[in-house]
C-alpha positions as CSV (number, residue, x, y, z in Angstrom):
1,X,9.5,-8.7,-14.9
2,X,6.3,-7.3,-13.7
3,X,7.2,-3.6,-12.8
4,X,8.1,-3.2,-9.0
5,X,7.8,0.1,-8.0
6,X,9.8,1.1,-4.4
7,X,8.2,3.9,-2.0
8,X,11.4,6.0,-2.6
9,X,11.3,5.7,-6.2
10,X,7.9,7.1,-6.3
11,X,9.0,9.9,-4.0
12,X,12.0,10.7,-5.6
13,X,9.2,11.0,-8.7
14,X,7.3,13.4,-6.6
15,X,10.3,15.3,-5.6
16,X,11.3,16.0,-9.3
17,X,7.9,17.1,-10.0
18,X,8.0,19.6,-7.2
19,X,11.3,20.9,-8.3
20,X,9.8,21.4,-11.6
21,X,7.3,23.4,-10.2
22,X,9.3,25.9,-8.9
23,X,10.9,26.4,-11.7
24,X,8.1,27.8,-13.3
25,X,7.3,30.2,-10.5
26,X,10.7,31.2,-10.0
27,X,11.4,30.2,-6.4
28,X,14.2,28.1,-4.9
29,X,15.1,24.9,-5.6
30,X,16.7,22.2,-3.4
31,X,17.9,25.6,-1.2
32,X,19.3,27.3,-4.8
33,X,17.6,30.6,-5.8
34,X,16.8,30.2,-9.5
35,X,18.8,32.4,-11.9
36,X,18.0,33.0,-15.5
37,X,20.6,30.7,-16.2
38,X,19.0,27.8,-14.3
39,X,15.9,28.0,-16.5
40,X,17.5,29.3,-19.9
41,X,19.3,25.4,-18.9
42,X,15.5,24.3,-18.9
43,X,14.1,25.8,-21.8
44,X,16.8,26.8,-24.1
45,X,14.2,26.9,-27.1
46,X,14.0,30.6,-28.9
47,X,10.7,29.5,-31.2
48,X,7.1,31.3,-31.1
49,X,5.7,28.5,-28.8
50,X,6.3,28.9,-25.5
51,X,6.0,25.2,-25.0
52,X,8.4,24.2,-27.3
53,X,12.0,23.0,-26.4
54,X,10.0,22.4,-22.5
55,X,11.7,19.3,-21.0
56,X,10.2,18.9,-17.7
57,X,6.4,18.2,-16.9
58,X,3.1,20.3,-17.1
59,X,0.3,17.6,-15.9
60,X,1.8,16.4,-12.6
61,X,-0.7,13.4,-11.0
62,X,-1.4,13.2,-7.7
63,X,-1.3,10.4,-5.6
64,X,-0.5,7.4,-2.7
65,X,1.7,4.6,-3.6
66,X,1.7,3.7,0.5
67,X,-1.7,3.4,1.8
68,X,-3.3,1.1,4.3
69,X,-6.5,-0.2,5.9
70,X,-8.1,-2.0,8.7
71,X,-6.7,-5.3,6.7
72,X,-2.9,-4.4,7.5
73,X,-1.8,-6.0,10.6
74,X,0.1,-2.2,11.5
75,X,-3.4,-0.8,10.9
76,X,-6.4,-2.3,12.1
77,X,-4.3,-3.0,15.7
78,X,-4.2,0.5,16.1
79,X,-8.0,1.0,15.8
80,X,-8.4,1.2,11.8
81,X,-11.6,-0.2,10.8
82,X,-12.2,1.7,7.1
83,X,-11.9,-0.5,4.2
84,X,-10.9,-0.1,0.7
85,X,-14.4,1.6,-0.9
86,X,-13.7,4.3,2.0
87,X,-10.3,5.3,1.1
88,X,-11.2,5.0,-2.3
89,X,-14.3,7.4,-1.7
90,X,-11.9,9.7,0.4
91,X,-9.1,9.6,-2.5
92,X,-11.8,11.1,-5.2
93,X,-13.1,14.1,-3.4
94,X,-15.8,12.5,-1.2
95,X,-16.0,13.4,2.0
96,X,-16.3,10.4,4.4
97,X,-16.2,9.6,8.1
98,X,-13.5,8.4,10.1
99,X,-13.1,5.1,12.6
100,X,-13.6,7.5,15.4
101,X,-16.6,8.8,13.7
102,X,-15.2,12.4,12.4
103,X,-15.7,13.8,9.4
104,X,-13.0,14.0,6.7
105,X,-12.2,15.1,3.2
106,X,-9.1,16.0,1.3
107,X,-8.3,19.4,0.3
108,X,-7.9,18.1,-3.7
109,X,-8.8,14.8,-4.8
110,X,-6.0,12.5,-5.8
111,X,-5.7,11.6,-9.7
112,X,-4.4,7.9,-8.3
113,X,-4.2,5.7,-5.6
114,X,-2.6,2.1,-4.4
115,X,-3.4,0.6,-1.4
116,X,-1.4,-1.4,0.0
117,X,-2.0,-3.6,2.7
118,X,0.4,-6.0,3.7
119,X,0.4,-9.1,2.3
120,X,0.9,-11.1,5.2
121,X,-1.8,-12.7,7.4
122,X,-4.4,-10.6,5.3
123,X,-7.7,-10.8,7.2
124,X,-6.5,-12.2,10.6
125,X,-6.9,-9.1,12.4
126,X,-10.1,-8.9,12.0
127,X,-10.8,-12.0,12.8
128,X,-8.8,-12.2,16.2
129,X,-11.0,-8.7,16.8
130,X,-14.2,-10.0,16.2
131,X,-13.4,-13.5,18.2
132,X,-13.6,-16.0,14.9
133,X,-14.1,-19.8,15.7
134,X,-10.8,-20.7,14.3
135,X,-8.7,-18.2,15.6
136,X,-10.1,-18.6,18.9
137,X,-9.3,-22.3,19.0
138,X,-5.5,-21.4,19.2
139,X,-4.0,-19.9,22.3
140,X,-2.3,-16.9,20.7
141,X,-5.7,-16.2,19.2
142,X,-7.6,-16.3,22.3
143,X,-4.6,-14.3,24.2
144,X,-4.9,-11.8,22.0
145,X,-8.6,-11.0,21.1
146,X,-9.3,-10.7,25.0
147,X,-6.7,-8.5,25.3
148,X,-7.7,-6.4,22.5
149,X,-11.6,-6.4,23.8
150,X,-10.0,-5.1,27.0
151,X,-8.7,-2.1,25.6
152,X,-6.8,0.4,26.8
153,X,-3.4,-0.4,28.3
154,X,-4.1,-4.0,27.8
155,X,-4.7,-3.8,23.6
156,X,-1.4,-1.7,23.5
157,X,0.6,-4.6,25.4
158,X,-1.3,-6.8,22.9
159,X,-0.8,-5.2,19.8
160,X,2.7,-5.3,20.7
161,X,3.2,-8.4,21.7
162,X,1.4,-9.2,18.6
163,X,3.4,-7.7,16.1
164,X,6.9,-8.9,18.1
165,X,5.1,-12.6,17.6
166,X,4.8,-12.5,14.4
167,X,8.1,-10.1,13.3
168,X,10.2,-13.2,15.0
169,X,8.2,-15.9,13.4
170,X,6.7,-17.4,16.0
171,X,2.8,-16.9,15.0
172,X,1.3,-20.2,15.6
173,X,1.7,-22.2,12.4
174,X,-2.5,-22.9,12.3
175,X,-3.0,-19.0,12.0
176,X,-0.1,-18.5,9.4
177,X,-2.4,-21.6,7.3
178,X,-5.3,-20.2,7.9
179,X,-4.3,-16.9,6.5
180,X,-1.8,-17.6,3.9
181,X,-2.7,-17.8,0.1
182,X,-4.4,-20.6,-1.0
183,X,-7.1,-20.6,2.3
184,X,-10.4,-19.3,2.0
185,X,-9.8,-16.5,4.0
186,X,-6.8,-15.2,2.5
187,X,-8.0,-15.8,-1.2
188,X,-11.5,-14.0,-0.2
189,X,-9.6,-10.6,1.1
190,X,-7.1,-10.3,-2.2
191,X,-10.4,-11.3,-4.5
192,X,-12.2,-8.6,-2.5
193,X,-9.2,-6.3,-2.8
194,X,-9.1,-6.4,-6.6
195,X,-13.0,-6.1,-7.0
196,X,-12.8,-3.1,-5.2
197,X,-10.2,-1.3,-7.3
198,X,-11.6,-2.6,-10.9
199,X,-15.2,-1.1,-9.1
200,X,-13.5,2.5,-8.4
201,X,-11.6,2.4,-11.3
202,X,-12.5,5.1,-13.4
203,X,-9.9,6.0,-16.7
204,X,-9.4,9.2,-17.3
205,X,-10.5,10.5,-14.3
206,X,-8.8,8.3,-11.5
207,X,-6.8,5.0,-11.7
208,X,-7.1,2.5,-9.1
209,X,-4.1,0.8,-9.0
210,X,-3.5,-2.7,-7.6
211,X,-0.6,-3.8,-5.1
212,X,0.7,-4.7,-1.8
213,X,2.8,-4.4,0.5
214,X,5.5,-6.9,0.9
215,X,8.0,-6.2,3.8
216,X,11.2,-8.1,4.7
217,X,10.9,-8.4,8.6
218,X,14.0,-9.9,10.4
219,X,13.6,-9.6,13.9
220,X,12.0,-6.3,14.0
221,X,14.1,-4.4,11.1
222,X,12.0,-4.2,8.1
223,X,12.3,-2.6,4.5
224,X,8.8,-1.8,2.5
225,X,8.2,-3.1,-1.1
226,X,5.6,-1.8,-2.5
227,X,4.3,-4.2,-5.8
228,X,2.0,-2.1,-7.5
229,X,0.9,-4.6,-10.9
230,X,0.4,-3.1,-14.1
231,X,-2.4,-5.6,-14.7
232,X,-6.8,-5.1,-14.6
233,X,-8.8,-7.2,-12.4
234,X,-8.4,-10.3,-14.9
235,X,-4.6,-10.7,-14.9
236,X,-4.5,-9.7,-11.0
237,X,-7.3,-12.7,-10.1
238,X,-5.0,-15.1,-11.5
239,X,-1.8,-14.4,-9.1
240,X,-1.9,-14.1,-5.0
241,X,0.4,-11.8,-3.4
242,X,4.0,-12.9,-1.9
243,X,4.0,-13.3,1.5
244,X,7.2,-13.7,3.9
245,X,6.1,-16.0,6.3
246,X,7.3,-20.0,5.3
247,X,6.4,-22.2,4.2
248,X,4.9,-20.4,1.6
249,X,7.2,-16.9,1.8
250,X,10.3,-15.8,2.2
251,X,11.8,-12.4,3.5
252,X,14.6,-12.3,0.8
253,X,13.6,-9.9,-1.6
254,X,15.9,-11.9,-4.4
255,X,12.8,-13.9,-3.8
256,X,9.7,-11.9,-4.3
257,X,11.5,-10.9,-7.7
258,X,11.7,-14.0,-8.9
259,X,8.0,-14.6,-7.8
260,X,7.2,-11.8,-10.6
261,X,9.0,-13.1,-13.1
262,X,7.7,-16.5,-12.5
263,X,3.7,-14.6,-12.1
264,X,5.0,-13.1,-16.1
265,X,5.8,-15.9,-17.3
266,X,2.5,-18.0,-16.2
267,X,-0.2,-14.9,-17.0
268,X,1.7,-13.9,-19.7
């Protein structure tokens, strides 16, 4: 099976790193003062090397295994517009400028990144934003790009109404085909997605890793996946991400592992 990395495994990571860190500067640890007997239990070596014995890590790498952009749904309704080469560009030191035209850059760059967007309906907000053809050929996509170009009070009650659409499944079935993998403009968006990370993509110096978000959303109670895939651009071409919304997805997560294995088994 592909490896499936959960946003609470990668914090309890982080966590463990952090506690290893105080360690070696002596202060407290999950609300413990350290004691020479805590870190004698670390390093119980007695050799000339000070590094010897050591069980616990000295290169900790920084990074985001949660991160989206204007292409998640939960995103670009609430004003994102930056795409991937910007939070790319933000995660390696550059400073950039924000949707609401500030400038911003991190205080250390990152050593890694994954973002992922949500691998439902990738591309539709944009689309209902900007007042595509398609989209506004169906009445939910009409509804809800004039509300949105009203702003104010009017896109909150439409990103709302919006998101409660879609988290009960009842997004009009031509805008879940239209958006789903295997269409044009779904297939476009992941392509574009995994261009962008094999671009930015530099070993050594900062991995661009690629994934999604895949969230089980029954009637408005979720639980975030987050697929990060071990594969380059080649491998990550051949496969679409797992959606939940039917035909074509499912929000039992028995079935987005099986969708791995089945992606191992055909990419090899």
């Amino acid at each position: 099976m592909k490896q499936v990395f959960s946003q609470s495994l990668i914090l309890v990571f982080s966590l463990h790193l952090l506690g290893s860190s105080a360690f070696a500067s002596g202060e407290a640890v999950d609300g413990m003062a350290v004691s020479k007997e805590l870190l004698n239990q670390k390093y119980p070596g007695k050799t000339y090397s000070p590094y010897a014995e050591r069980d616990y890590p000295m290169f900790p790498l920084w990074g985001d295994s949660h991160l989206h952009t204007g292409y998640s749904m939960d995103a670009g309704l609430f004003g994102a517009t930056l795409k991937h080469e910007d939070a790319y560009r933000l995660a390696q030191g550059e400073q950039i400028k924000t949707n609401t035209g500030q400038s911003m850059k991190l205080s250390r760059a990152l050593d890694w990144l994954v973002i992922t967007d949500h691998s439902d309906q990738m591309g539709m907000v944009q689309d209902i934003i900007k007042g595509d053809k398609a989209v506004m050929a169906t009445e939910q996509g009409r509804r809800w790009h004039d509300g949105m170009k009203k702003g104010g009070d009017a896109a909150a009650e439409t990103t709302m109404d919006l998101i409660t659409t879609f988290s009960n499944g009842q997004l009009d079935p031509k805008l879940i085909e239209m958006y789903s993998p295997g269409s044009n403009n779904y297939d476009s968006v992941w392509a574009y997605m995994v261009d962008t990370a094999e671009e930015y993509n530099d070993p050594g110096r900062f991995s661009a890793m690629i994934g999604f978000e895949w969230t089980s959303l029954v009637e408005g109670a979720n639980m975030h996946r987050n697929v990060i895939l071990r594969d380059d651009g080649d491998l990550a071409r051949k496969i679409v991400p797992y959606t939940t919304q039917k035909p074509l997805g499912s929000v039992d997560p028995l079935d987005l592992y099986a969708w791995l294995e089945n992606d191992e088994r055909k990419i090899g």
